[in-house]
C-alpha positions as CSV (number, residue, x, y, z in Angstrom):
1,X,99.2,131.9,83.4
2,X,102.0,129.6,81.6
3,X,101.2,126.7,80.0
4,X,103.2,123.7,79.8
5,X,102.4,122.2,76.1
6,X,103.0,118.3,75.8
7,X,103.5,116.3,73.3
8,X,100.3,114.8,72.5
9,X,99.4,110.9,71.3
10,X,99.9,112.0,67.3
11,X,98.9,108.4,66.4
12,X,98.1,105.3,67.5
13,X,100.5,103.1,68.8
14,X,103.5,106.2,68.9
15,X,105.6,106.3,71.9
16,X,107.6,109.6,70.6
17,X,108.7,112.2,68.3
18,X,111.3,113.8,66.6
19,X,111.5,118.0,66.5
20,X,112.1,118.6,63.1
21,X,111.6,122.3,63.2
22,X,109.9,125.0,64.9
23,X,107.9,127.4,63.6
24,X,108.1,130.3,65.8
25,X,110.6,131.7,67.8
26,X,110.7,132.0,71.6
27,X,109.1,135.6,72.5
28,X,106.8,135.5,69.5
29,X,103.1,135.8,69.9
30,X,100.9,132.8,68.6
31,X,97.1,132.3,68.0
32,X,95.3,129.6,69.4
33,X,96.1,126.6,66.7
34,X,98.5,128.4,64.9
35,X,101.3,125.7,64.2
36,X,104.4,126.1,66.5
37,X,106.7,122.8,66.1
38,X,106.6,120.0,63.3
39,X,107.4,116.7,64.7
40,X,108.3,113.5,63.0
41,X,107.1,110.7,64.5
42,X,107.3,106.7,62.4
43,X,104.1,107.0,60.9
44,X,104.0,111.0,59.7
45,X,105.9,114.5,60.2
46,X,102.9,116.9,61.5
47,X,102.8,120.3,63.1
48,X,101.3,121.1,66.2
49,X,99.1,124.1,67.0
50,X,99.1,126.2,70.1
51,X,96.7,124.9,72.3
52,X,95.5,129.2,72.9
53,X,97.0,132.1,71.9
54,X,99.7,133.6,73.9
55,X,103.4,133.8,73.8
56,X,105.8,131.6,73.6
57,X,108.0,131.7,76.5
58,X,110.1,128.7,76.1
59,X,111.4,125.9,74.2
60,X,111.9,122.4,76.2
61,X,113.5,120.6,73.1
62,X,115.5,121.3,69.8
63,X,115.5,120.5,66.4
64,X,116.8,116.8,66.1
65,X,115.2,116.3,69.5
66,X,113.4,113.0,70.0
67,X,111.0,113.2,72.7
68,X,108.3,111.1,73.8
69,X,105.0,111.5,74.4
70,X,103.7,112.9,77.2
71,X,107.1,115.6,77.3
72,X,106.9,119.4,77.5
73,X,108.0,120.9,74.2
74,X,107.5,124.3,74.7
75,X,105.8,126.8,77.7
76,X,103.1,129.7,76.4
């Protein structure tokens, strides 16, 4: 079963992110909240864990990527 990860609400009042850098590489297996992506947003850079463990089957964004909330940024 694929999930579509979204870029969550990171903070209050933030309408989007940046990708700065991911973590893993498409085909690579993850636990659940290993960190994947870090994403910048105006307030702080964080890194997001997988939501399970699985792997990661797709990216939806790049590196220098702004996105907003609410956007797929990767499938596992």
């Amino acid at each position: 079963m694929a999930i579509e990860f979204k870029l969550p609400d990171v903070g209050e009042g933030v309408a989007e992110g940046e990708v700065v850098q991911w973590l893993v590489s498409v085909g690579d297996a993850v636990e659940e909240h290993q960190s994947v992506v870090e994403v910048m947003t105006d307030k702080a850079t964080v890194e997001i864990p997988a939501p399970a463990s699985g792997v990661i089957t797709a990216f939806q964004a790049e590196a220098g990527d702004v996105v907003p909330v609410g956007c797929v940024l990767f499938i596992l």
